[in-house]
Biopython code that builds the backbone (N, CA, C, O; Angstrom):
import numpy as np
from Bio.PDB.StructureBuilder import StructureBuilder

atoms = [
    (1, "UNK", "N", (57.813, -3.390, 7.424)),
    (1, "UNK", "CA", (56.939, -2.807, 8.432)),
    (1, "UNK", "C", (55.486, -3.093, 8.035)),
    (1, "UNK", "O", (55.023, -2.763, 6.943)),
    (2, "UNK", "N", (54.733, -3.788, 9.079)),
    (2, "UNK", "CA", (53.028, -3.842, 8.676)),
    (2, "UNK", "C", (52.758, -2.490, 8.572)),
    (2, "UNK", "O", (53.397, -1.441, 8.643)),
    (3, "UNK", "N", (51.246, -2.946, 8.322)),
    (3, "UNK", "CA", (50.141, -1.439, 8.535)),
    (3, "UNK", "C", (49.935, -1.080, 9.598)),
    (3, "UNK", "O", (49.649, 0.114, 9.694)),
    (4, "UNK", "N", (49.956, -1.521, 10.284)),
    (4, "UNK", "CA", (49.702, -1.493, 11.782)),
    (4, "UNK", "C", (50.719, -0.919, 12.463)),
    (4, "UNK", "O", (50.660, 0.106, 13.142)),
    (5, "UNK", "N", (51.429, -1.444, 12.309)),
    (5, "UNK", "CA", (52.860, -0.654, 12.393)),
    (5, "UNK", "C", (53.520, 0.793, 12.731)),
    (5, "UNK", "O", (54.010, 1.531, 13.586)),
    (6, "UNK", "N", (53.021, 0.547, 10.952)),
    (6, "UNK", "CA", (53.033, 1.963, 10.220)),
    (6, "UNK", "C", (52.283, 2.975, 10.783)),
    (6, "UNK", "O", (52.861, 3.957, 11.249)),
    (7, "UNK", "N", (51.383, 2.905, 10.803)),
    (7, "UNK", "CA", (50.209, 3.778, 11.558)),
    (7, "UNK", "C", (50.215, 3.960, 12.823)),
    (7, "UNK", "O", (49.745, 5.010, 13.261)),
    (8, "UNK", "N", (50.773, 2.931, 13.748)),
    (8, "UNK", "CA", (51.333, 3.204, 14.699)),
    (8, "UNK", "C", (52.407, 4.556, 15.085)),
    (8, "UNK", "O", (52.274, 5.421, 15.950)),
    (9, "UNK", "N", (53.264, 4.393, 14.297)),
    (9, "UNK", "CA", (54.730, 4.907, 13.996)),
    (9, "UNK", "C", (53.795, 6.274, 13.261)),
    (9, "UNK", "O", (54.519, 7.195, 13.641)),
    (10, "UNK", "N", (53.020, 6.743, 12.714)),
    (10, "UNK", "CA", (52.512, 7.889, 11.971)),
    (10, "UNK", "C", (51.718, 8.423, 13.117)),
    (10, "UNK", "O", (51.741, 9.652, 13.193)),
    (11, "UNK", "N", (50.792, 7.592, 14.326)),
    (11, "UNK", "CA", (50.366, 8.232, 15.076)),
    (11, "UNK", "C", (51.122, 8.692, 16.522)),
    (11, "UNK", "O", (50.717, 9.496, 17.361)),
    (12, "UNK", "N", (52.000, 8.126, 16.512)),
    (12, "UNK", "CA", (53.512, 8.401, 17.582)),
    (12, "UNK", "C", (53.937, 9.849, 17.097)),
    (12, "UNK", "O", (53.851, 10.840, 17.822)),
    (13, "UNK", "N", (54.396, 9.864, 15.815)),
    (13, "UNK", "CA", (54.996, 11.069, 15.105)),
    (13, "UNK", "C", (53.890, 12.385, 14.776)),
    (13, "UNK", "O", (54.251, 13.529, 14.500)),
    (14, "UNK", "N", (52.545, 11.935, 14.875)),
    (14, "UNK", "CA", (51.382, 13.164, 15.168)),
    (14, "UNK", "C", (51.633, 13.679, 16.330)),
    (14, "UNK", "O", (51.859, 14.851, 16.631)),
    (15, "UNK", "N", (51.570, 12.543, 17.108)),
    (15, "UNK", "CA", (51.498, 13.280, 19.019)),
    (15, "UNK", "C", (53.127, 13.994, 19.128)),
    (15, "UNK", "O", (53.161, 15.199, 19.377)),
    (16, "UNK", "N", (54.002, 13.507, 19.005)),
    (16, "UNK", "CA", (55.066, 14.159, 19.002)),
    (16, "UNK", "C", (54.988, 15.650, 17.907)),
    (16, "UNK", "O", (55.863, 16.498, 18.086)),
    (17, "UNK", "N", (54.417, 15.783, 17.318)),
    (17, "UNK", "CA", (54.571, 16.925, 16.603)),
    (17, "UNK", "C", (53.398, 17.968, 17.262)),
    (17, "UNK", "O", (53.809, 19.128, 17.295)),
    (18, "UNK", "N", (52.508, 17.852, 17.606)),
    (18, "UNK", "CA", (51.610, 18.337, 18.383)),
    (18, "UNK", "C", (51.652, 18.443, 19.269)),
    (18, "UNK", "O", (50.612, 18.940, 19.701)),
    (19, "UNK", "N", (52.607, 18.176, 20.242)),
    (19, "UNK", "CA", (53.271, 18.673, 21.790)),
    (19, "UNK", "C", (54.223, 19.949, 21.169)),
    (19, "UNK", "O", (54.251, 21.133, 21.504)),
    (20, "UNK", "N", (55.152, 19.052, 19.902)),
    (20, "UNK", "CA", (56.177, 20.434, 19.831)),
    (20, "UNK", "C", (55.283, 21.900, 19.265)),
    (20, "UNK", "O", (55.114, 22.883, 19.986)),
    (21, "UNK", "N", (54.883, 21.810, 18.134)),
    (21, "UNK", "CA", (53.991, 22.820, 18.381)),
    (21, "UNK", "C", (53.144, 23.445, 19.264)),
    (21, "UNK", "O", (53.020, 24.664, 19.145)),
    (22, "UNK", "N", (52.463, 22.804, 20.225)),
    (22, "UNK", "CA", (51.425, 23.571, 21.319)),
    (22, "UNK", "C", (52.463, 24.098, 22.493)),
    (22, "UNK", "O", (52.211, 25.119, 23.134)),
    (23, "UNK", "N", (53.793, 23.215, 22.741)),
    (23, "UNK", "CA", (54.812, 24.222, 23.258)),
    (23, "UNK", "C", (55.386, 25.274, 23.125)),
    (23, "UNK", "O", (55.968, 25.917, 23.998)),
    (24, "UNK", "N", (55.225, 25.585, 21.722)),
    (24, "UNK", "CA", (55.105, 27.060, 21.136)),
    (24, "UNK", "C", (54.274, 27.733, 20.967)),
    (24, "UNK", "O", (54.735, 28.867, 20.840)),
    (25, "UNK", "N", (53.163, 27.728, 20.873)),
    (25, "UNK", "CA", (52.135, 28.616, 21.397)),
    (25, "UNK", "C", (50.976, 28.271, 20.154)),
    (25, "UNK", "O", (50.012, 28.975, 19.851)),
    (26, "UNK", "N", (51.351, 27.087, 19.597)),
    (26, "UNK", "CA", (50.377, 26.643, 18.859)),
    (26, "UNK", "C", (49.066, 25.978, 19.496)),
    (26, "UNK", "O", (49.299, 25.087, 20.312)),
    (27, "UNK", "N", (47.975, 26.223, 19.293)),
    (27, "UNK", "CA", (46.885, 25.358, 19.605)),
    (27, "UNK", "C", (45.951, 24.544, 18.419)),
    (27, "UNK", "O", (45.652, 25.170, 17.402)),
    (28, "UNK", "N", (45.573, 23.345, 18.560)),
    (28, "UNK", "CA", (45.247, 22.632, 18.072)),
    (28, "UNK", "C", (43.707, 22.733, 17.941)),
    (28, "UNK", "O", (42.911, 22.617, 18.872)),
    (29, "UNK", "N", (43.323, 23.036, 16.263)),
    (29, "UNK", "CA", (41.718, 22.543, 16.067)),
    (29, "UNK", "C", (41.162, 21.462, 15.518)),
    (29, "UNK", "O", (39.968, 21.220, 15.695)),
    (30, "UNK", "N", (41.989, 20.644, 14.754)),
    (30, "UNK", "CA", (41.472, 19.753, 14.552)),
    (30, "UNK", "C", (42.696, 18.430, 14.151)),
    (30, "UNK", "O", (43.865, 18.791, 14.289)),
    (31, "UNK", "N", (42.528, 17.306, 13.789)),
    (31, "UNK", "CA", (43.297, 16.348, 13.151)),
    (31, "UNK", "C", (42.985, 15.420, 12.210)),
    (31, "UNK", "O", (41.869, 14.910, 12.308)),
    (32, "UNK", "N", (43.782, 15.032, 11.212)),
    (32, "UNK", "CA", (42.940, 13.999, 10.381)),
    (32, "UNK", "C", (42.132, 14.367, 9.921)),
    (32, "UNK", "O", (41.057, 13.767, 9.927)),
    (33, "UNK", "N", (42.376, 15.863, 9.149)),
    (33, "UNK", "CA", (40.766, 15.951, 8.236)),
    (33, "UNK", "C", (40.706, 15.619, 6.553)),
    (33, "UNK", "O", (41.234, 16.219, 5.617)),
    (34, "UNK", "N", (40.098, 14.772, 6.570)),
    (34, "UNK", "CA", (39.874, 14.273, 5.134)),
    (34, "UNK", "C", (39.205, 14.861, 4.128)),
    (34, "UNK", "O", (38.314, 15.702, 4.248)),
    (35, "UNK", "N", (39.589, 14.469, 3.260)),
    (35, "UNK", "CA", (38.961, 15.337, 1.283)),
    (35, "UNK", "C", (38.970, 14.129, 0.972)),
    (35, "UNK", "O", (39.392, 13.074, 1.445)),
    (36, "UNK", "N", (38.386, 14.499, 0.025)),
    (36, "UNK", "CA", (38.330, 13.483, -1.396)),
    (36, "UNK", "C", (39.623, 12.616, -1.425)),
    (36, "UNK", "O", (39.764, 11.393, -1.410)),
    (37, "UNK", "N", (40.667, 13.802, -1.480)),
    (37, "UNK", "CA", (42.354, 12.827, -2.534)),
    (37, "UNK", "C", (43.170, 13.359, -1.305)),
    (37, "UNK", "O", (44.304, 13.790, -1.515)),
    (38, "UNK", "N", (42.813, 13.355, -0.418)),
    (38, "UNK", "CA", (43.984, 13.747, 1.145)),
    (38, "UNK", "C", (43.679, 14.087, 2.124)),
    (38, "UNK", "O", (42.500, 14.439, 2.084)),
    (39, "UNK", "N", (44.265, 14.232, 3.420)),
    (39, "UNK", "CA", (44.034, 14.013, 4.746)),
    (39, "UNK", "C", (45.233, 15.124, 4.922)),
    (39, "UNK", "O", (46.148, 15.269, 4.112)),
    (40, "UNK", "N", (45.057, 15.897, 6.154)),
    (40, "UNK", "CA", (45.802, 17.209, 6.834)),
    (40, "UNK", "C", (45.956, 16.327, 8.127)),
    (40, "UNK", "O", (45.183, 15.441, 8.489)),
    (41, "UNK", "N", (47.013, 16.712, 8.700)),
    (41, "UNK", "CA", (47.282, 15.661, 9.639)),
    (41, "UNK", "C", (46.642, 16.630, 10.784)),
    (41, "UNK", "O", (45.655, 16.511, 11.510)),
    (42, "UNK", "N", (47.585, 17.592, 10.637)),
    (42, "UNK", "CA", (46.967, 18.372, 12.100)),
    (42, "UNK", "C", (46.653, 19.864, 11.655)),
    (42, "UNK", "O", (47.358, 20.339, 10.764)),
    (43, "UNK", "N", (45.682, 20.606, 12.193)),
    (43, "UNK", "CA", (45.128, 21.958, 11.848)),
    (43, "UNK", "C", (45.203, 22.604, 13.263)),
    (43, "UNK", "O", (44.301, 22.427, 14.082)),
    (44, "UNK", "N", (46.192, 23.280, 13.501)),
    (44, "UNK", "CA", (46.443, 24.522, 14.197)),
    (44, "UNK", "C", (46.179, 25.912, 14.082)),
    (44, "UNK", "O", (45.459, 26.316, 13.170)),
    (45, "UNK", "N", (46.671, 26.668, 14.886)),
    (45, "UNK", "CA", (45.848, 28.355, 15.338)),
    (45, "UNK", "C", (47.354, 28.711, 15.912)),
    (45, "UNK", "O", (47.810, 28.408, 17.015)),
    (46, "UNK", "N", (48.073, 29.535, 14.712)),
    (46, "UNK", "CA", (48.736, 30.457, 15.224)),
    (46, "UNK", "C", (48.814, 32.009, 15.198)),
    (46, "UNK", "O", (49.289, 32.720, 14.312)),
    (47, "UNK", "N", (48.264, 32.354, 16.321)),
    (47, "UNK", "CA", (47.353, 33.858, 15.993)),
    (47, "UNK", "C", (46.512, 33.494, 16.047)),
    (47, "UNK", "O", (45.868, 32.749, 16.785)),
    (48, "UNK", "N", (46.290, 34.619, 14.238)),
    (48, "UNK", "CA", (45.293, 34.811, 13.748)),
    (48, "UNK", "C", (45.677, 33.629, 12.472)),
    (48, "UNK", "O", (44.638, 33.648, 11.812)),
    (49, "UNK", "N", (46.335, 32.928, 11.999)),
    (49, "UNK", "CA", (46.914, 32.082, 11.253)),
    (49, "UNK", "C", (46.205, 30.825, 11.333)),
    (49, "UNK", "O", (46.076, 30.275, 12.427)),
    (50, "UNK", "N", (45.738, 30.323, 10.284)),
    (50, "UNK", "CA", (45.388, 28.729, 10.539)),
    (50, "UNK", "C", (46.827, 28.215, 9.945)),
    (50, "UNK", "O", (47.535, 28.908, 9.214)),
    (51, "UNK", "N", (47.137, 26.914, 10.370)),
    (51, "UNK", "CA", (47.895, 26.079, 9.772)),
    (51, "UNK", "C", (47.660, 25.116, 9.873)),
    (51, "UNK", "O", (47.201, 24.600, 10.891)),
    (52, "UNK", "N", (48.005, 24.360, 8.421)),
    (52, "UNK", "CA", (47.859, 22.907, 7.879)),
    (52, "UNK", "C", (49.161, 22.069, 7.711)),
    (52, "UNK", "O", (50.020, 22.084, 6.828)),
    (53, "UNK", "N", (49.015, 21.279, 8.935)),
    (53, "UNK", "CA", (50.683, 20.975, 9.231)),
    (53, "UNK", "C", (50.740, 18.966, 8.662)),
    (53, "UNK", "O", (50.179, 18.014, 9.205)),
    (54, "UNK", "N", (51.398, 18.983, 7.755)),
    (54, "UNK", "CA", (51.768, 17.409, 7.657)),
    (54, "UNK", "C", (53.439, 17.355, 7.789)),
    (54, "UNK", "O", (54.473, 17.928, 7.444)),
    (55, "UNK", "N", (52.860, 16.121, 8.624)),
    (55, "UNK", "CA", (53.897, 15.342, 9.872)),
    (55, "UNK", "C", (54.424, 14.372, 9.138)),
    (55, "UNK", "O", (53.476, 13.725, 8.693)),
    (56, "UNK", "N", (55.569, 13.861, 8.721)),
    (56, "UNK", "CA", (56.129, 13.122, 8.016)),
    (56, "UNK", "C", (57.132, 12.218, 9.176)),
    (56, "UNK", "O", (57.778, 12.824, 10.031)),
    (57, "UNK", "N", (57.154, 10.784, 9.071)),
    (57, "UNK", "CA", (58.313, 10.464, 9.953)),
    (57, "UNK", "C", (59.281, 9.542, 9.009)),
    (57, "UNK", "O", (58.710, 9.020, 8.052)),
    (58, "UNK", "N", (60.388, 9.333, 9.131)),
    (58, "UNK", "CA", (61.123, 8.094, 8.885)),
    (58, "UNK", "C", (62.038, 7.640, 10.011)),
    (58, "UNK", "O", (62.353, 8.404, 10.923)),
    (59, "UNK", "N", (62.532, 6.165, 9.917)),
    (59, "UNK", "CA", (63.210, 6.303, 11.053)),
    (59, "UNK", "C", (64.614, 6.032, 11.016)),
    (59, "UNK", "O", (65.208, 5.530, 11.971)),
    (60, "UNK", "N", (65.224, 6.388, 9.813)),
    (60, "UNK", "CA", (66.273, 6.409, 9.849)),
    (60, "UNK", "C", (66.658, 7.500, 7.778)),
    (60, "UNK", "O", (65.688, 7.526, 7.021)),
    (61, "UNK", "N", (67.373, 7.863, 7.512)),
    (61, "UNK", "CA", (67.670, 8.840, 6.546)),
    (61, "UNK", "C", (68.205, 7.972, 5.469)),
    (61, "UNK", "O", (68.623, 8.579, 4.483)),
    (62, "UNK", "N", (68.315, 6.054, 5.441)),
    (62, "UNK", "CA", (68.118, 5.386, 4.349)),
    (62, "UNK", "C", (67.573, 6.270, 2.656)),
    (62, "UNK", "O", (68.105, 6.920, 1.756)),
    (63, "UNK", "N", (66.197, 5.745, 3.029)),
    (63, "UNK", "CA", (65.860, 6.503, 1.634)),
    (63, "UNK", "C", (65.405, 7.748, 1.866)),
    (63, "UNK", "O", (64.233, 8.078, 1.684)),
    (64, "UNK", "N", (66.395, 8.577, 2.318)),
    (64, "UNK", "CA", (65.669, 10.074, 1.799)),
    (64, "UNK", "C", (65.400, 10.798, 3.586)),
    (64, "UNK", "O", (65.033, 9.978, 4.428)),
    (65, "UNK", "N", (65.519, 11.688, 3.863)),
    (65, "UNK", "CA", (64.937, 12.534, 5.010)),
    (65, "UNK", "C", (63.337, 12.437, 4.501)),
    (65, "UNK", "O", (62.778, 12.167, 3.438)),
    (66, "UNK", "N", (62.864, 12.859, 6.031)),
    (66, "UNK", "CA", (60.925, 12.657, 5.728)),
    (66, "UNK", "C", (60.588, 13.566, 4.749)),
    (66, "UNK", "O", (59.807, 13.384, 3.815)),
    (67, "UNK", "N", (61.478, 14.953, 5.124)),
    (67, "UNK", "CA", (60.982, 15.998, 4.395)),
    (67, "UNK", "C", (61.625, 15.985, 2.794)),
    (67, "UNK", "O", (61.551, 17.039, 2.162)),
    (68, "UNK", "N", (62.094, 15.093, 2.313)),
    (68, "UNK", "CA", (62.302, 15.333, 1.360)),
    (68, "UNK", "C", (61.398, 13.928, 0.669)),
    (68, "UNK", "O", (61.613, 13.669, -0.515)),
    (69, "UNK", "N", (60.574, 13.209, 1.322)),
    (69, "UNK", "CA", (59.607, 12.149, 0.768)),
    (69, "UNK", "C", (57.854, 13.304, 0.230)),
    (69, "UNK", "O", (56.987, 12.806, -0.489)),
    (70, "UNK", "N", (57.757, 14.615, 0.729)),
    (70, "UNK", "CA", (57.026, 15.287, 0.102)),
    (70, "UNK", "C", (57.205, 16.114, -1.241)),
    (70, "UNK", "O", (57.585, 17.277, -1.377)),
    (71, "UNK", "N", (56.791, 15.105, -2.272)),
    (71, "UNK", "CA", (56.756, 15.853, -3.314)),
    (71, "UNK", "C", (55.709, 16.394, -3.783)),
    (71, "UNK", "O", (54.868, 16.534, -2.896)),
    (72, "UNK", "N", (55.133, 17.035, -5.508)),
    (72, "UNK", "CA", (54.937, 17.580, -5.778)),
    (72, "UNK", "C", (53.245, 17.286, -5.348)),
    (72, "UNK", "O", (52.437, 18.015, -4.773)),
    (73, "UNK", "N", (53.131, 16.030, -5.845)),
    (73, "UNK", "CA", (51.290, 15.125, -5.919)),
    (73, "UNK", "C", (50.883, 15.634, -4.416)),
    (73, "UNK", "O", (49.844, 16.201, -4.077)),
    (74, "UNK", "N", (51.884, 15.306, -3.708)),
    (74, "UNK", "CA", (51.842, 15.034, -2.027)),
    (74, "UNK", "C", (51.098, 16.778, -1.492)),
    (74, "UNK", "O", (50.187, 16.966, -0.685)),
    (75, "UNK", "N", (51.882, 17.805, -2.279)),
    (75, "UNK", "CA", (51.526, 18.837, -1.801)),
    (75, "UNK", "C", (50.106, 19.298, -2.356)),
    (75, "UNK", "O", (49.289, 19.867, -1.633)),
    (76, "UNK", "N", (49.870, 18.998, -3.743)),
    (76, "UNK", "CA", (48.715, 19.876, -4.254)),
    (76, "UNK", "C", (47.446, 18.833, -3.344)),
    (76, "UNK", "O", (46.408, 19.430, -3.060)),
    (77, "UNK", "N", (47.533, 17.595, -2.992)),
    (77, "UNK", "CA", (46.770, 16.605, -2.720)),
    (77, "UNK", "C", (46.345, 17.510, -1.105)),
    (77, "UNK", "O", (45.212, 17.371, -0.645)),
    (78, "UNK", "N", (47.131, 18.182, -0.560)),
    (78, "UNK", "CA", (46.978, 18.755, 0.750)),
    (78, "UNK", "C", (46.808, 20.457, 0.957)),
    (78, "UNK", "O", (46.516, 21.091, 1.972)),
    (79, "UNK", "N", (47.092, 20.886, -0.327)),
    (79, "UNK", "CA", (46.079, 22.146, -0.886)),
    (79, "UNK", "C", (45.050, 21.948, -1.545)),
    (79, "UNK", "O", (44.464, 22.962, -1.924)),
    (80, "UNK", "N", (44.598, 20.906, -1.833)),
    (80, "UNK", "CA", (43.233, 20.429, -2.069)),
    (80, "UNK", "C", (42.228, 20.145, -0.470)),
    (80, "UNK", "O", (41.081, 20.477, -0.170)),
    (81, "UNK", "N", (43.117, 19.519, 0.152)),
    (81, "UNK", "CA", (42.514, 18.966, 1.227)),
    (81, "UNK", "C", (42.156, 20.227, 2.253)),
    (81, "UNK", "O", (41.077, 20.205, 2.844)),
    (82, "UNK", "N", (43.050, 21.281, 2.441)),
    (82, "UNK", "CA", (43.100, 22.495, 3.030)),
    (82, "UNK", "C", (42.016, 23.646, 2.464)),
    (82, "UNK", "O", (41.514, 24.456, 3.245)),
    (83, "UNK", "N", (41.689, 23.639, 0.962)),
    (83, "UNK", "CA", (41.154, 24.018, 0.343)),
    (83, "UNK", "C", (39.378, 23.185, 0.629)),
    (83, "UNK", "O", (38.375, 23.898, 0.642)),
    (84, "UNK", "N", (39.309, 21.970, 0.790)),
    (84, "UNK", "CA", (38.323, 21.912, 0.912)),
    (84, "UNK", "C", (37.445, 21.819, 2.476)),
    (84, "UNK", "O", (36.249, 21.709, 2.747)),
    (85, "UNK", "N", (38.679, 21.922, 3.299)),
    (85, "UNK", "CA", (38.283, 22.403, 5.119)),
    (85, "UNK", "C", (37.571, 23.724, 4.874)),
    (85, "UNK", "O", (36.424, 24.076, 5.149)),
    (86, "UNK", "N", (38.698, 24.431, 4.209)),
    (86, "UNK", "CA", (38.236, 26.071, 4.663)),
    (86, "UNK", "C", (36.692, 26.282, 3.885)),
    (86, "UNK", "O", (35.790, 26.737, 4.588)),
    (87, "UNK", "N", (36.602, 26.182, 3.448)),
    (87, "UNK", "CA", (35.301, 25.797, 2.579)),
    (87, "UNK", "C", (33.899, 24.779, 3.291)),
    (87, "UNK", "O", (32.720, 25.134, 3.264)),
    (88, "UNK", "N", (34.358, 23.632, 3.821)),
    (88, "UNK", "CA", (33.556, 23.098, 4.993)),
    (88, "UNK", "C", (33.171, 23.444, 6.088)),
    (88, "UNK", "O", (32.211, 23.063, 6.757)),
    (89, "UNK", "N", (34.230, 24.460, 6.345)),
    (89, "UNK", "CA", (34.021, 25.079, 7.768)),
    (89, "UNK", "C", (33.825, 26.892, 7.615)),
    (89, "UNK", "O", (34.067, 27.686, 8.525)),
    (90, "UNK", "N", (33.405, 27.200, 6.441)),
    (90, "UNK", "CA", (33.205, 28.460, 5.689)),
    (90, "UNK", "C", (34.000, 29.520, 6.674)),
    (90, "UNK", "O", (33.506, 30.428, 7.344)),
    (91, "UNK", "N", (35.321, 29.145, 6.561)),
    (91, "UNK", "CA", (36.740, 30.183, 7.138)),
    (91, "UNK", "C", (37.305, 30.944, 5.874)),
    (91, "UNK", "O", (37.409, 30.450, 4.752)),
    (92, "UNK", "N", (37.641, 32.183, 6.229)),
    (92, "UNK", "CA", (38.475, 32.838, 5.136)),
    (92, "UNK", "C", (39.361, 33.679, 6.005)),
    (92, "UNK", "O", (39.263, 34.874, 6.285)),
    (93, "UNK", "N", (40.216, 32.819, 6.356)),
    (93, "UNK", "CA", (41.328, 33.833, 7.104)),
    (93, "UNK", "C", (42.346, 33.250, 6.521)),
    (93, "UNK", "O", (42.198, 32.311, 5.739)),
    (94, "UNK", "N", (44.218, 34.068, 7.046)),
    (94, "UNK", "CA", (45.141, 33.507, 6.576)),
    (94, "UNK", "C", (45.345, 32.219, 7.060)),
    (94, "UNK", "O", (45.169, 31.752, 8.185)),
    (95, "UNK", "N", (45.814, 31.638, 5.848)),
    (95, "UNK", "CA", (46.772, 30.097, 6.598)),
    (95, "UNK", "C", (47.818, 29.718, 5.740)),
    (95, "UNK", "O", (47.882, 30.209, 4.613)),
    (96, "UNK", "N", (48.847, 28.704, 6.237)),
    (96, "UNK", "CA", (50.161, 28.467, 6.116)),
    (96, "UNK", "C", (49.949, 27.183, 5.926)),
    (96, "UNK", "O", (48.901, 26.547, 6.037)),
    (97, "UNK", "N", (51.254, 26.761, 5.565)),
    (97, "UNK", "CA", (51.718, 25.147, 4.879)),
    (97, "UNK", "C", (52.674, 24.745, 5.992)),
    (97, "UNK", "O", (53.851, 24.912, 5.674)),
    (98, "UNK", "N", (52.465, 24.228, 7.292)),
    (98, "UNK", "CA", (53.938, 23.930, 7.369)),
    (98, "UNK", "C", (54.182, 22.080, 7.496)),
    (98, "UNK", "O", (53.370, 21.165, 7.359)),
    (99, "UNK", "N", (55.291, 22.073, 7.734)),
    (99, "UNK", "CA", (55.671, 20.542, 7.571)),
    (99, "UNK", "C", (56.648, 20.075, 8.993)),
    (99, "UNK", "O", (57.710, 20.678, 9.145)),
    (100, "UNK", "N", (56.213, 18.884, 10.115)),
    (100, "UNK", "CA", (57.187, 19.056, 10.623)),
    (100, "UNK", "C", (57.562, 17.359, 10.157)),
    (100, "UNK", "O", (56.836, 16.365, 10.131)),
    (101, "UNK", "N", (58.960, 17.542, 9.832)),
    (101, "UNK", "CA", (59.703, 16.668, 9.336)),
    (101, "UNK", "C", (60.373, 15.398, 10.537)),
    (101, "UNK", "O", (61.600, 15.455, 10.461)),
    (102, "UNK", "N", (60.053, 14.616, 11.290)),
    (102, "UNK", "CA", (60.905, 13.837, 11.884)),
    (102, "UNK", "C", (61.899, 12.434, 11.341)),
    (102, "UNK", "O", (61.403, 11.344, 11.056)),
    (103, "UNK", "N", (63.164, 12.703, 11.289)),
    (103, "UNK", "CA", (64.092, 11.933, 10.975)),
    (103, "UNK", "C", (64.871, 10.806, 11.731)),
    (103, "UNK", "O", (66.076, 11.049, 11.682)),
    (104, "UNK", "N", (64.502, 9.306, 12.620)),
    (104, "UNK", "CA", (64.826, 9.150, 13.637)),
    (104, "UNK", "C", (64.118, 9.484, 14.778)),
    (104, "UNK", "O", (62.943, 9.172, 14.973)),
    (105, "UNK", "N", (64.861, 10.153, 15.580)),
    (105, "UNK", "CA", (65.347, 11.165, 17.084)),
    (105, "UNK", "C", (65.112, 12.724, 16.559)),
    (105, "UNK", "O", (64.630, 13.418, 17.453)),
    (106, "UNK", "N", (65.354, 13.467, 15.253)),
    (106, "UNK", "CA", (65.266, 14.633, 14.899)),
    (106, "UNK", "C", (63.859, 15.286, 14.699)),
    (106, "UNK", "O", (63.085, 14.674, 13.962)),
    (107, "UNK", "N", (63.604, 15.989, 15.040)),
    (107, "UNK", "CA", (62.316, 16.839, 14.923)),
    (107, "UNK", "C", (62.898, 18.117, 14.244)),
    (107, "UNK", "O", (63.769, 18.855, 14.704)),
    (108, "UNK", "N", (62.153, 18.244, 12.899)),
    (108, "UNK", "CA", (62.588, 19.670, 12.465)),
    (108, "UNK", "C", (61.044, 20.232, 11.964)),
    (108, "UNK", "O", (60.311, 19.420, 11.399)),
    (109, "UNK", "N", (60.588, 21.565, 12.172)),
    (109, "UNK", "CA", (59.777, 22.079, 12.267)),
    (109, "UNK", "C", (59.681, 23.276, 11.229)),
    (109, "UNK", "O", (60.140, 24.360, 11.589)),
    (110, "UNK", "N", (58.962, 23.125, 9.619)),
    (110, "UNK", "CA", (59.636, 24.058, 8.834)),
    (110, "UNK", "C", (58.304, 24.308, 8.741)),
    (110, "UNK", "O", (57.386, 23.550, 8.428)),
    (111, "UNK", "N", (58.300, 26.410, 9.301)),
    (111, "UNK", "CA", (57.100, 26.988, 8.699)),
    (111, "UNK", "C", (57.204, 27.358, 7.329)),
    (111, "UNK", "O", (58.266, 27.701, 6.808)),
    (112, "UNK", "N", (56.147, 27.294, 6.762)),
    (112, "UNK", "CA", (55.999, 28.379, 5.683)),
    (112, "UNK", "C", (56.414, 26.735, 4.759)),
    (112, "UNK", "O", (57.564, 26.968, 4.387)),
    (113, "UNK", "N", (56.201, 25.869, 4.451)),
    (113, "UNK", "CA", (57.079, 25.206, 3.904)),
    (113, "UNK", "C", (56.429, 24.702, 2.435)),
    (113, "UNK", "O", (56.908, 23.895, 1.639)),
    (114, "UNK", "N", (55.898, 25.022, 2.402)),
    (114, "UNK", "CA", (55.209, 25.376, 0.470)),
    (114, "UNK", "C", (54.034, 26.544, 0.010)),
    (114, "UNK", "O", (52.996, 26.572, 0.672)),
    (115, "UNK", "N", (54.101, 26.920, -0.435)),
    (115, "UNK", "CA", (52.592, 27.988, -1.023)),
    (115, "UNK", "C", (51.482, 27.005, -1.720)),
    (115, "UNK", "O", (51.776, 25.961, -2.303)),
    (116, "UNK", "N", (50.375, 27.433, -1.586)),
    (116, "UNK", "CA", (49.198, 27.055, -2.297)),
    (116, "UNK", "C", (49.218, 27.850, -3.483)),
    (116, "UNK", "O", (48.238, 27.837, -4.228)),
    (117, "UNK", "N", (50.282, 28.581, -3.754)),
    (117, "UNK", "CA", (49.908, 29.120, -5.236)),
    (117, "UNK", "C", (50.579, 28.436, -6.655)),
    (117, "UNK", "O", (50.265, 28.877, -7.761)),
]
sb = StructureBuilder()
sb.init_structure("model")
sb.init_model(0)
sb.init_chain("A")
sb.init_seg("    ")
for serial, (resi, resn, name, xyz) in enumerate(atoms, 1):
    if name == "N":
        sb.init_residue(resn, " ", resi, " ")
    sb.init_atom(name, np.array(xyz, "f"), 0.0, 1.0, " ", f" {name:<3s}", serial, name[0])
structure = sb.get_structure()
């Protein structure tokens, strides 16, 4: 797969994850926000809740489901990145980790899906 491709296929799997969420009553503040050592794909408003949602796709369960291609680097790299929004945008409210995982055709949508602690 090129880069082009790829990024293609990563920005297909944003918009698809950002319909399924705003169909639930999620609304969208921002996307693609960059740090230093990582990028938040999409930053939502549930509630009173911010969430920092990375969108993972693969397109087939070869090597691994999407959600199991986030490991350990992957997460602190995006509690860094979350860590340095809320701080840019001088917010101190709650927020969440979630991940929506697409596998294929599968969309799975896991809140809560790591702690920043």
């Amino acid at each position: 797969m090129t880069d082009s491709s790829r990024r293609e296929s990563g920005q297909t799997a944003e918009e698809a994850a950002r319909r399924h969420l705003e169909a639930h009553g999620l609304r969208l503040l921002d996307r693609n926000a960059h740090a230093r050592r990582g990028e938040i794909d999409l930053i939502m408003e549930d509630g009173d809740v911010l969430v920092f949602v990375e969108v993972r796709y693969r397109a087939d369960a070869t090597h691994g489901s999407a959600l199991e291609s986030i490991g350990a680097t992957k997460r602190r790299r995006l509690i860094h990145a979350a860590s340095t929004y809320l701080q840019r945008h001088r917010l101190d409210r709650p927020c969440r980790f979630d991940v929506v995982a697409i596998t294929g055709e599968t969309l799975e949508w896991i809140t809560n899906a790591f702690d920043a602690a």
